[in-house]
C-alpha positions in Angstrom: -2.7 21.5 24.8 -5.5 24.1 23.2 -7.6 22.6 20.2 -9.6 24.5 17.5 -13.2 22.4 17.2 -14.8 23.7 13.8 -19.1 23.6 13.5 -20.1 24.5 10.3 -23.7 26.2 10.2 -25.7 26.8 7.3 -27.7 30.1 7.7 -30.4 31.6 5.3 -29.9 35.3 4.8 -33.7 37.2 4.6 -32.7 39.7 2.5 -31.2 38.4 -0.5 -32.6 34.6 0.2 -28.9 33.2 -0.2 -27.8 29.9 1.5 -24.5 30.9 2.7 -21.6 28.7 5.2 -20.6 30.1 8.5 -17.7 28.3 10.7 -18.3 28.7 14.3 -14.4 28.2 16.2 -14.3 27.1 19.4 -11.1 26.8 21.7 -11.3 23.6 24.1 -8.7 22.1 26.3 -8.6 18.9 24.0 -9.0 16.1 26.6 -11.3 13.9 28.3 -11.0 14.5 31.7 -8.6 17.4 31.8 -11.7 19.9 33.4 -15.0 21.1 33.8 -17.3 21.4 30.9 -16.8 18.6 28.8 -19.9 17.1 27.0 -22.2 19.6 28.0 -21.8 19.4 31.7 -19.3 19.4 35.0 -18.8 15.9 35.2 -18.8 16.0 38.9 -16.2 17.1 41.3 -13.5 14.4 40.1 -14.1 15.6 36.2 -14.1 19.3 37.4 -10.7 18.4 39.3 -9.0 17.2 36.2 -5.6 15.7 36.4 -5.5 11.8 36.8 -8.2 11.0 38.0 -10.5 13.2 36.0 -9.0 10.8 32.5 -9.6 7.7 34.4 -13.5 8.6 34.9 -13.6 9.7 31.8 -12.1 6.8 30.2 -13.9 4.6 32.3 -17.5 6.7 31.2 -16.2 6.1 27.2 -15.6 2.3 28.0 -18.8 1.8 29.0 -20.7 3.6 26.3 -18.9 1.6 24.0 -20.3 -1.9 25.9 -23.6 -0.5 25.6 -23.5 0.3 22.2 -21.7 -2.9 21.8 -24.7 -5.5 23.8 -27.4 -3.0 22.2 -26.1 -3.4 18.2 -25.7 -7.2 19.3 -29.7 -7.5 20.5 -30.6 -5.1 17.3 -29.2 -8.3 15.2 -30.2 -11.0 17.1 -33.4 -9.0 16.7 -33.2 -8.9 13.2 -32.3 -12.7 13.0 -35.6 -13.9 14.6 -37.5 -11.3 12.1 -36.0 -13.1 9.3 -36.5 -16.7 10.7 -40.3 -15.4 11.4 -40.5 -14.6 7.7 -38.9 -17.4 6.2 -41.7 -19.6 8.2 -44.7 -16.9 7.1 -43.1 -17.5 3.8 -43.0 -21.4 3.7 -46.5 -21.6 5.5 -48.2 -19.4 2.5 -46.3 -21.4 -0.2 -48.3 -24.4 1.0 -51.5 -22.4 1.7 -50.9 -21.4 -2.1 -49.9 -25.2 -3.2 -53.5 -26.7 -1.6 -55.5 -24.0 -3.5 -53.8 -24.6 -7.0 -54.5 -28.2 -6.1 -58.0 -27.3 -5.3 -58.5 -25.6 -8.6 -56.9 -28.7 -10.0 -59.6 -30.8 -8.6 -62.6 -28.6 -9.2 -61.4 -28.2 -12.8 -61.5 -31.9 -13.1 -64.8 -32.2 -12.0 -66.0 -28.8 -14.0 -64.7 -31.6 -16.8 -66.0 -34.3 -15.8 -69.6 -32.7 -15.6 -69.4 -31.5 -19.7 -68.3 -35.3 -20.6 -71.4 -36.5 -18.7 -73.6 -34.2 -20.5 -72.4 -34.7 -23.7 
């Protein structure tokens, strides 16, 4: 079964400076596996061979794409978990680092008025 794949391309045209749409129709053979050429290459001989055993390899080859980009978005969150743990801790760590100075300023204030009563 024949399938139309449509690419839309924008061009620029010199002389008049107009953006203008061009669709680009391509005829393909519409499945995985089915003959040489798919994805940019052969595919090897069992690809090129088609039938069967050509949609099982390529099956197989989309199976394990998807598992990849399945384990890789799973390490991209757990990533993304320890970032925020990491920044909840910077977070609490500078809230106390902030809590000792205004106590700090507390304390020199207090002695700042401590040293006027004395003098007065």
């Amino acid at each position: 079964m024949a399938a139309l794949r449509v690419r839309s391309l924008v061009t620029l045209h010199s002389n008049r400076g107009m953006l203008c749409g061009i669709n680009h129709v391509r005829l393909m053979s519409g499945e995985w596996g089915s003959g040489a050429g798919k994805g940019g290459g052969s595919g090897g001989s069992v690809r090129e061979a088609g039938g069967a055993f050509g949609k099982m390899e390529a099956a197989r080859e989309e199976e394990y794409f998807r598992k990849l980009q399945a384990k890789q978005l799973k390490a991209l969150q757990k990533h993304h978990v320890k970032e925020i743990e990491q920044h909840e801790e910077d977070i609490k760590r500078h809230k106390e680092a902030i809590d000792k100075h205004k106590e700090r300023m507390d304390q020199l204030k207090d002695y700042q008025e401590e040293g006027k009563k004395k003098h007065d």
